[in-house]
C-alpha positions in Angstrom: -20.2 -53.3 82.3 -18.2 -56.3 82.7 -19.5 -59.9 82.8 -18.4 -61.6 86.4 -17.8 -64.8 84.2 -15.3 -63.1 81.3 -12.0 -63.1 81.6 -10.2 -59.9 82.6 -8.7 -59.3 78.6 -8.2 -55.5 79.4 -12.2 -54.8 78.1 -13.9 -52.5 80.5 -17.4 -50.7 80.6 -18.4 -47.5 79.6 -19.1 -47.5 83.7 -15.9 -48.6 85.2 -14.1 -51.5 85.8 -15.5 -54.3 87.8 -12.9 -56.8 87.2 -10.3 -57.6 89.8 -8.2 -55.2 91.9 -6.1 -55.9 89.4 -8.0 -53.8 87.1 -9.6 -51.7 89.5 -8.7 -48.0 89.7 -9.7 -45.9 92.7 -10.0 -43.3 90.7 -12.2 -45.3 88.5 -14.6 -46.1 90.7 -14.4 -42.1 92.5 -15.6 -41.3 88.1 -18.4 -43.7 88.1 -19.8 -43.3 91.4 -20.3 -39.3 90.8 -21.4 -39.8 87.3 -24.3 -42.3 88.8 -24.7 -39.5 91.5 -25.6 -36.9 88.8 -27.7 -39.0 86.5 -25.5 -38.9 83.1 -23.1 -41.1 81.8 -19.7 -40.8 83.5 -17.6 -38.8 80.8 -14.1 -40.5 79.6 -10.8 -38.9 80.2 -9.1 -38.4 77.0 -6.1 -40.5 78.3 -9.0 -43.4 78.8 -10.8 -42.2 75.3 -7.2 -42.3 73.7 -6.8 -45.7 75.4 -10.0 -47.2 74.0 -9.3 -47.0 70.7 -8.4 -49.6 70.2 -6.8 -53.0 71.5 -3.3 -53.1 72.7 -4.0 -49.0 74.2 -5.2 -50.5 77.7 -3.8 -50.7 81.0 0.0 -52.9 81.7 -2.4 -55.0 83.6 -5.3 -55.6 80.9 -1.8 -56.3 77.8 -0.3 -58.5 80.3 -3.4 -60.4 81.2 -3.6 -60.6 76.8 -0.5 -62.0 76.4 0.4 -58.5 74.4 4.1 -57.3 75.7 4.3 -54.6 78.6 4.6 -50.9 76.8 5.7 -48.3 79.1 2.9 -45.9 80.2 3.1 -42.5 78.8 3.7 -39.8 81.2 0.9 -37.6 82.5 2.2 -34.5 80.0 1.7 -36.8 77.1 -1.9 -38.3 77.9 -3.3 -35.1 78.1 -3.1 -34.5 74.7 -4.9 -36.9 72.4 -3.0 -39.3 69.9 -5.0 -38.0 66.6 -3.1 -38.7 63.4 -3.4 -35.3 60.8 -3.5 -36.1 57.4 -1.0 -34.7 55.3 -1.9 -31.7 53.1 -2.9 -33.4 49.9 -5.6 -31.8 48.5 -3.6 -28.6 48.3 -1.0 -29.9 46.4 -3.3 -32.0 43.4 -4.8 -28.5 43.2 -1.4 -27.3 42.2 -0.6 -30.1 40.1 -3.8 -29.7 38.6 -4.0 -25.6 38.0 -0.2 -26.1 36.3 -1.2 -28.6 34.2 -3.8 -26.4 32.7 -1.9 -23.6 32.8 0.9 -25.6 30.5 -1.9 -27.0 29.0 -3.1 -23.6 27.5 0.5 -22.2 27.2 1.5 -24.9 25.0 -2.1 -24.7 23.0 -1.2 -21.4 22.2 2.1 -21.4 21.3 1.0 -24.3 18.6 -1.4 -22.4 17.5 1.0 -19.2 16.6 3.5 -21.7 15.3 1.0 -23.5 13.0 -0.7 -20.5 12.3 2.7 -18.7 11.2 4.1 -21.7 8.9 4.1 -21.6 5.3 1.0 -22.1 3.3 1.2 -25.6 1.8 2.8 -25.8 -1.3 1.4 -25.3 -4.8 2.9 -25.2 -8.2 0.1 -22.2 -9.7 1.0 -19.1 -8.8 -2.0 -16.9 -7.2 -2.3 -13.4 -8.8 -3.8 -10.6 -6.3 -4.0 -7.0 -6.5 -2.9 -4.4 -3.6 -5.1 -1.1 -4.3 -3.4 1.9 -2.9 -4.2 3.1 0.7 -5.0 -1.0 1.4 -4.0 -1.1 5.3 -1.9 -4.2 6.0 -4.8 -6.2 7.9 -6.7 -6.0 4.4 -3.1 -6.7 2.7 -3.3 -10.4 5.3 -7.3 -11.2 4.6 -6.2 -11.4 1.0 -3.1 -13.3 1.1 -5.2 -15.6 3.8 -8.1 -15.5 1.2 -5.7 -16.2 -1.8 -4.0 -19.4 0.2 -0.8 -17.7 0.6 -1.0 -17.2 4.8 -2.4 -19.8 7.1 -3.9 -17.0 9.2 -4.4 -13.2 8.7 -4.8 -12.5 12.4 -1.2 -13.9 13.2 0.3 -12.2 10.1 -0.8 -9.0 10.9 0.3 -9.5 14.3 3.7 -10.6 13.6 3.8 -7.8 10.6 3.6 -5.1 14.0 6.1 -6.7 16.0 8.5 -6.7 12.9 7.8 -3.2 12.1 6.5 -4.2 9.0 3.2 -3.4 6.4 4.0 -0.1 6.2 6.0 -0.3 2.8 3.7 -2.1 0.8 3.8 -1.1 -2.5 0.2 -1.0 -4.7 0.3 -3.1 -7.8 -0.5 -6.4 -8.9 1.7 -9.5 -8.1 2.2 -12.9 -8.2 2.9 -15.3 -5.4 3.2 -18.9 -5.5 2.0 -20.9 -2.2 4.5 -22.3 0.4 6.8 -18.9 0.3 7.6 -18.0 3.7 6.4 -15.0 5.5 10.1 -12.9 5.2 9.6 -14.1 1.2 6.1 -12.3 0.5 6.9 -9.5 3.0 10.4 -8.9 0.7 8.5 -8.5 -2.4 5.5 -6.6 -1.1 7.6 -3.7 0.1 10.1 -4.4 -3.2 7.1 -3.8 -5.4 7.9 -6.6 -7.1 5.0 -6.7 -9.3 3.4 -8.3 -12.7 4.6 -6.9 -15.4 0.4 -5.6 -16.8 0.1 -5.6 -20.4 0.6 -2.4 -21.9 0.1 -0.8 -25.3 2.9 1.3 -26.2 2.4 4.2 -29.3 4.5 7.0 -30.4 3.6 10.7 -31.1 5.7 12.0 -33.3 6.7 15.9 -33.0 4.6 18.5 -35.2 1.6 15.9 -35.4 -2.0 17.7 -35.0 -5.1 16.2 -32.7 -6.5 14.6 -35.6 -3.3 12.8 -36.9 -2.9 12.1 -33.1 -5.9 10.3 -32.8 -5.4 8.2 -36.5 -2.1 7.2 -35.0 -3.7 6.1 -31.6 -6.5 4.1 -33.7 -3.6 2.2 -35.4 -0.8 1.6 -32.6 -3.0 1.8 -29.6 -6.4 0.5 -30.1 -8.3 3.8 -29.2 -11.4 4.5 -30.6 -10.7 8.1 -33.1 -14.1 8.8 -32.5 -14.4 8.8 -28.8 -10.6 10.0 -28.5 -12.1 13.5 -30.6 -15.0 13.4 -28.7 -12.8 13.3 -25.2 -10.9 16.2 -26.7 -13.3 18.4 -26.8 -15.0 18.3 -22.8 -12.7 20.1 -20.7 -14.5 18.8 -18.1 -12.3 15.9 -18.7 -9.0 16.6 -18.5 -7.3 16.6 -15.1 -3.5 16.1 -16.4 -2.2 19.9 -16.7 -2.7 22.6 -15.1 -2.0 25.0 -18.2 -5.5 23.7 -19.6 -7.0 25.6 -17.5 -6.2 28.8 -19.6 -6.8 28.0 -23.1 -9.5 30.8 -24.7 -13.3 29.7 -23.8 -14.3 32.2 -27.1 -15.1 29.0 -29.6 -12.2 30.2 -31.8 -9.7 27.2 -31.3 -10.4 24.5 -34.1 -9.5 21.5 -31.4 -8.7 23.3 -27.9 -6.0 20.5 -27.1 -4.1 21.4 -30.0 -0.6 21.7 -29.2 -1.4 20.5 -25.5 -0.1 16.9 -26.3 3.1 16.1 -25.7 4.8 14.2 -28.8 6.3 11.3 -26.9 7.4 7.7 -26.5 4.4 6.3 -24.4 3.3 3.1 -22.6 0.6 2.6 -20.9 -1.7 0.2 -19.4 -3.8 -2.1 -21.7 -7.8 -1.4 -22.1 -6.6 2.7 -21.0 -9.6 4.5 -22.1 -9.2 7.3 -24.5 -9.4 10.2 -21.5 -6.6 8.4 -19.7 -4.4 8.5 -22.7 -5.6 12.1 -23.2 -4.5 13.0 -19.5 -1.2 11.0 -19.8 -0.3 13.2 -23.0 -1.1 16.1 -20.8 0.8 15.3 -17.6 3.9 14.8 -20.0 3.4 18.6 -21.4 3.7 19.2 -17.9 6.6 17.5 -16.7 8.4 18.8 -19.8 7.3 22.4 -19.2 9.2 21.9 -15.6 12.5 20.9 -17.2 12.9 24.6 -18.6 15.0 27.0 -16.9 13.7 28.3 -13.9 13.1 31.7 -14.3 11.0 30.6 -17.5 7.7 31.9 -15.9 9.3 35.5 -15.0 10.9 35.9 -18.8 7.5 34.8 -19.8 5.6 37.4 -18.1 8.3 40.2 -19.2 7.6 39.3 -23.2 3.7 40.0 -21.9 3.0 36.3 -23.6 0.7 33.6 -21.8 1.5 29.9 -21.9 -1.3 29.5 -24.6 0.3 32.0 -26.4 4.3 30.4 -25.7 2.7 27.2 -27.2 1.5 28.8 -30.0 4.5 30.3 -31.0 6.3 26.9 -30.6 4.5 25.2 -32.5 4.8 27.5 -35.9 8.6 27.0 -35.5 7.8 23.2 -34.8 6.3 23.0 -38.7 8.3 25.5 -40.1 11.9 24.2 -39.0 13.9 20.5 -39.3 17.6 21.9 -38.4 17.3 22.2 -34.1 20.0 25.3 -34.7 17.1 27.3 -36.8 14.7 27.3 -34.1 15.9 30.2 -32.1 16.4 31.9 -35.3 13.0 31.3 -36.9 11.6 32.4 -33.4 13.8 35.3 -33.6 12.0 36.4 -37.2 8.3 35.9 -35.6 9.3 38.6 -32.6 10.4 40.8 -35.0 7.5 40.5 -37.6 4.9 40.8 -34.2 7.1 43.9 -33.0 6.5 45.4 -35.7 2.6 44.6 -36.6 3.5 42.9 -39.7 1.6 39.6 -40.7 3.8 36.5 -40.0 2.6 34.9 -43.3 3.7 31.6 -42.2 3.2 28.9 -44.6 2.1 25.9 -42.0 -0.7 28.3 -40.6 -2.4 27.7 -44.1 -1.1 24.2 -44.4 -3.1 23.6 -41.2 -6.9 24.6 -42.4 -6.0 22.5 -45.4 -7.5 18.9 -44.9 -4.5 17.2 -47.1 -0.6 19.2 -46.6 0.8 20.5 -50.3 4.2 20.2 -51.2 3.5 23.6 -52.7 0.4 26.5 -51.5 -1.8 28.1 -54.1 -2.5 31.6 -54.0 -6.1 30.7 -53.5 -4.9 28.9 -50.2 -3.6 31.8 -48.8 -6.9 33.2 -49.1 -9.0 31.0 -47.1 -11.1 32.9 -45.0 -9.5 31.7 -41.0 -8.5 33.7 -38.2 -5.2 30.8 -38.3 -4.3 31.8 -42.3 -1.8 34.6 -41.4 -1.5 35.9 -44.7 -4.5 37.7 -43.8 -4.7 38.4 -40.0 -2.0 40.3 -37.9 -0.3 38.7 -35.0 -0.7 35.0 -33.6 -3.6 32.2 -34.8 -6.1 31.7 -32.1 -4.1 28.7 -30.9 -1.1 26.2 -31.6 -0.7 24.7 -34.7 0.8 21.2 -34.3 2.5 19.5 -30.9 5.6 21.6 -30.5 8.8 19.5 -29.5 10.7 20.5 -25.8 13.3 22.4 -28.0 10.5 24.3 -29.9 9.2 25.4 -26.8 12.8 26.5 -25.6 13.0 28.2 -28.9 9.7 30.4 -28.7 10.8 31.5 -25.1 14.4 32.3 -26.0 14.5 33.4 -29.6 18.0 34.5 -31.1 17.9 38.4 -31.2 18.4 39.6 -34.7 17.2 41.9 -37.2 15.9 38.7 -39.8 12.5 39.7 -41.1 12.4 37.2 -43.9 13.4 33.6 -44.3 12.7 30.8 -47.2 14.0 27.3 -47.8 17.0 26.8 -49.8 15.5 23.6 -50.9 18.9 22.1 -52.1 17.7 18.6 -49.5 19.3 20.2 -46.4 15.6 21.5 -44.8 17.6 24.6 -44.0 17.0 28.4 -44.9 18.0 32.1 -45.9 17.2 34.5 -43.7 16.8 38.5 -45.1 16.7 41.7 -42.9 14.9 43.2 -46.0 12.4 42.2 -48.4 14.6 43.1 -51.4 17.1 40.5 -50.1 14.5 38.1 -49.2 13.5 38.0 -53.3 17.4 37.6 -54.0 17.0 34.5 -51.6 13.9 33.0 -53.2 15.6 32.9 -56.5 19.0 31.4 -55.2 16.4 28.4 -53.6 14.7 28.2 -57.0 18.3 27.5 -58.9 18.5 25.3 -56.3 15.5 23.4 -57.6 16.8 23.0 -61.1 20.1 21.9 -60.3 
């Protein structure tokens, strides 16, 4: 309460004022007087609570007795609701600030991360060689150019290659990249095939050459082992390239089964190709030749009664018995005729085959060695082919010339042509016209 002996400065009890009229209320005094009454503290109206918050919020009375200028009182509406300041909101908005900061904060991390991720490899003069197997999915394709230093990340390449469209295309092979091409660059070339030239071995097969000259030329051009390249041509179980194979005679009376079987040809093929592969390569060319015939080959095939074993066969006599391409239907013509009528072919090359060196000229003790292929002495066709029968050889056997020749010998005057007879008795009048041939 207040001091008798202090000066009224507008300070007043928790109990009322007991200053001077001047700052006595009556309705002070009625608050105090019935908060004594009760026994409690007389409770302050929130104009008075508002007011005692500080100096200067006292009565006119109390600011004019301090010297403080007169403020005019606020109206009953107003002092009824208290003069709290609010704070402004913020908390709420550092929260904001804060949340988009991270937010940009991780957007921005990201997008460095596909941008570095996505650049070039650094640069390098060496090119990097790398292999692409076939069936390799493109997320295999990106570990290895990652692993091989050509990507900075497979994850983000494989990404990017499904939002392009791309992977897809790539082509199997071996190539050869050089660090610091740009994605579009080893894409281009990956679908382009664009691959390393492999080192190849490249051998020629002339026409009319048997298995075993086949094999001495692959041991000289190629670098395939004779022995293992016989050995190979011998297990059917091995060869996968042609279909046809699958029909020679099982009997054990074919001297080599793949006789005939290998194409003559131009090839090339990879280096270190094991004798098997080259045997399968020869035999996926006989193939692809077979299919350039005519199409109704098979169905004038089946009408002459004759296998494909047998059409090979036939080829290859007229493959060794003819140089001139127009003789070969004709030749053909003369073995039709000779099997039409059961006669022995008594073809020279049949003999010439058993023999292990060829003569310029046959014996008469060579055409009677004891083989089903010497036919001099057996009816009808060897066991097998003779030699590898050239594409127009083949044509030949299917499509022979139709004519009543019987009888043919070389006129042996340097043009590898012949005389053809219908009779035998004209066939010796030809064999003496090639023998003044001779001594001219």
């Amino acid at each position: 309460m207040n001091r008798d002996d202090e000066p009224t400065t507008g300070w007043r009890s928790i109990y009322g004022d007991k200053t001077t009229d001047d700052g006595n209320r009556p309705q002070d005094r009625k608050e105090t007087a019935a908060a004594t009454e009760s026994g409690g503290l007389p409770q302050l109206s929130r104009s008075a609570a508002s007011r005692s918050e500080g100096p200067g919020w006292g009565s006119a009375a109390d600011r004019s007795a301090a010297g403080e200028p007169s403020r005019q009182e606020p109206n009953a509406k107003t002092t009824s609701v208290p003069a709290v300041r609010r704070r402004k909101p913020k908390v709420l908005l550092w929260s904001f600030l804060i949340a988009l900061s991270l937010v940009l904060a991780m957007v921005g991390g990201a997008l460095f991360y596909a941008w570095n991720g996505l650049r070039p490899a650094p640069e390098a003069s060496a090119p990097v060689k790398f292999t692409i197997t076939s069936g390799m999915r493109a997320q295999k394709v990106a570990e290895l150019l990652e692993e091989q230093g050509l990507i900075r990340n497979a994850f983000l390449f494989s990404s990017w290659l499904k939002v392009e469209g791309e992977g897809s295309r790539f082509q199997a092979g071996e190539y050869e990249l050089t660090p610091g091409m740009t994605r579009e660059e080893i894409v281009a070339k990956l679908n382009k095939g664009d691959t390393v030239a492999a080192e190849t071995i490249k051998f020629t097969i002339p026409e009319g050459f048997t298995v075993s000259q086949i094999s001495e030329r692959l041991a000289e051009k190629a670098g395939v082992d004779k022995e293992k390249f016989m050995e190979a041509a011998n297990k059917p179980e091995l060869w996968t390239g042609s279909i046809w194979t699958k029909g020679l005679p099982s009997d054990g009376s074919l001297r080599y089964p793949l006789e005939g079987y290998l194409f003559p040809e131009t090839y090339e093929m990879k280096a270190g190709s094991t004798e098997t592969e080259v045997i399968n390569r020869m035999l996926a060319e006989l193939d692809r030749k077979l299919d350039q015939l005519p199409e109704d080959w098979l169905g004038v095939l089946e009408e002459r009664g004759l296998t494909v074993h047998q059409l090979l066969t036939i080829a290859s006599l007229v493959e060794r018995e003819v140089v001139a391409d127009e003789e070969r239907p004709i030749v053909s013509g003369v073995i039709q005729n000779r099997l039409k009528k059961k006669m022995p072919l008594q073809i020279d090359a049949t003999v010439q085959y058993l023999l292990d060196k060829q003569k310029e000229r046959l014996l008469e003790a060579d055409l009677k060695v004891n083989s089903p292929y010497n036919t001099y002495l057996n009816q009808g066709l060897p066991p097998g082919p003779i030699a590898t029968p050239s594409l127009k050889s083949i044509e030949a056997a299917l499509y022979p010339d139709q004519t009543e020749y019987l009888y043919y010998v070389t006129k042996k005057d340097g043009t590898n042509t012949h005389l053809f007879a219908e009779t035998y008795a004209q066939h010796q009048k030809n064999i003496k016209l090639s023998e003044k041939n001779v001594e001219q």
